[in-house]
C-alpha positions, 0 to 999 in steps of 0.5 A, a space after each residue: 438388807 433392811 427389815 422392808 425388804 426382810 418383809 418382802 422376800 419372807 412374804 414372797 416365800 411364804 406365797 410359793 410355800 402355803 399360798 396367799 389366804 394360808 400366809 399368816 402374819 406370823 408365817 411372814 415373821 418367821 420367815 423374814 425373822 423380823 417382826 410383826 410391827 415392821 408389817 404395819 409401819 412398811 406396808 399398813 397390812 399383810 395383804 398389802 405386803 402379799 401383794 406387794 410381794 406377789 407384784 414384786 415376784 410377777 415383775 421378774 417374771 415379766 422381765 424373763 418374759 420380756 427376755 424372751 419376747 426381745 430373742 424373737 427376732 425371726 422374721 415370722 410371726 407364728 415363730 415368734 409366737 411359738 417362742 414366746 410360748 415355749 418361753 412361757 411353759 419353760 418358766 413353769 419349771 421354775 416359777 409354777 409355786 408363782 403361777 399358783 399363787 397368781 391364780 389364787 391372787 385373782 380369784 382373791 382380787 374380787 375383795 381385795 380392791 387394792 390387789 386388784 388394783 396392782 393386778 389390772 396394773 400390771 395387765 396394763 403395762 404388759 398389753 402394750 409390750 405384747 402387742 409390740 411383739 406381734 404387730 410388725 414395725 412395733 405397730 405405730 400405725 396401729 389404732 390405741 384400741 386395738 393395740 390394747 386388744 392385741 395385748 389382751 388376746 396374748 394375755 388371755 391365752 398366756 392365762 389359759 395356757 397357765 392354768 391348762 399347765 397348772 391343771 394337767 401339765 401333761 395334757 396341755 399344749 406345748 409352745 409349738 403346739 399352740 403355734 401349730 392351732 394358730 396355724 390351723 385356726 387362721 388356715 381355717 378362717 381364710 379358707 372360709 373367706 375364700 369360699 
């Protein structure tokens, strides 16, 4: 393993063990046992470094996501939403040091005009991928705009719902409980519509 990818599984422990804004340099180094000139030649600075890192870490969860949104094949939405939300609180035994990170990253991306760059990047590639998932027949015959739309309402919930698990883990709604309030939600709308 070449000193780059030295770089970025340091870093990566570095963001699950001290946090973005605690990482030092010299934490970065010692982790990675390279040194502090191989931050500069591969990645100009270390926040770029975190935030390739954090991207990196993201990007594998997302594939663990994708794993999940791929074995929702029942024929039912809301089963298939409840999967991928039993998927999501699932993945905070494993990936909650991620989570964590990830929350401090956006708050970060505010002066970070690169960080938010990858982060808004990111976002755009999984709009479509979770808008696939709940549209039927892949959602072709689905206007772009509101494709889009889909994929942000899925994303600001798997948002919320991360940082109700990062905040209260007992408090906060399992998969199928979240499932049962879309249920309900929806039950709700349509009977005021047939009022």
């Amino acid at each position: 393993m070449g000193h780059r990818e030295r770089l970025l599984v340091g870093a990566r422990n570095c963001l699950y063990e001290r946090g973005y804004t605690r990482t030092t340099t010299r934490d970065i180094v010692a982790a990675s046992d390279t040194n502090l000139a191989s931050i500069g030649y591969h990645f100009g600075s270390k926040d770029a470094l975190l935030t390739a890192a954090l991207v990196q870490a993201f990007e594998e969860w997302g594939a663990e996501i994708d794993r999940v949104l791929r074995d929702g094949t029942q024929p039912d939405l809301m089963d298939r939403l409840e999967s991928m939300w039993t998927g999501l609180v699932d993945s905070f035994g494993t990936h909650r040091p991620l989570w964590v990170a990830g929350i401090e990253a956006f708050a970060l991306a505010e002066h970070l005009p690169a960080l938010r760059e990858q982060l808004a990047e990111s976002y755009a590639r999984a709009r479509p991928a979770l808008a696939t998932f709940v549209i039927r027949d892949g959602g072709e015959n689905v206007a772009g705009k509101t494709r889009e739309a889909v994929g942000s309402f899925l994303l600001a919930l798997m948002t919320g719902l991360t940082v109700q698990r990062l905040l209260d883990p007992e408090a906060a709604p399992s998969g199928h409980e979240m499932a049962e309030a879309l249920r309900l939600i929806i039950g709700t709308v349509n009977d005021s519509a047939d009022a």
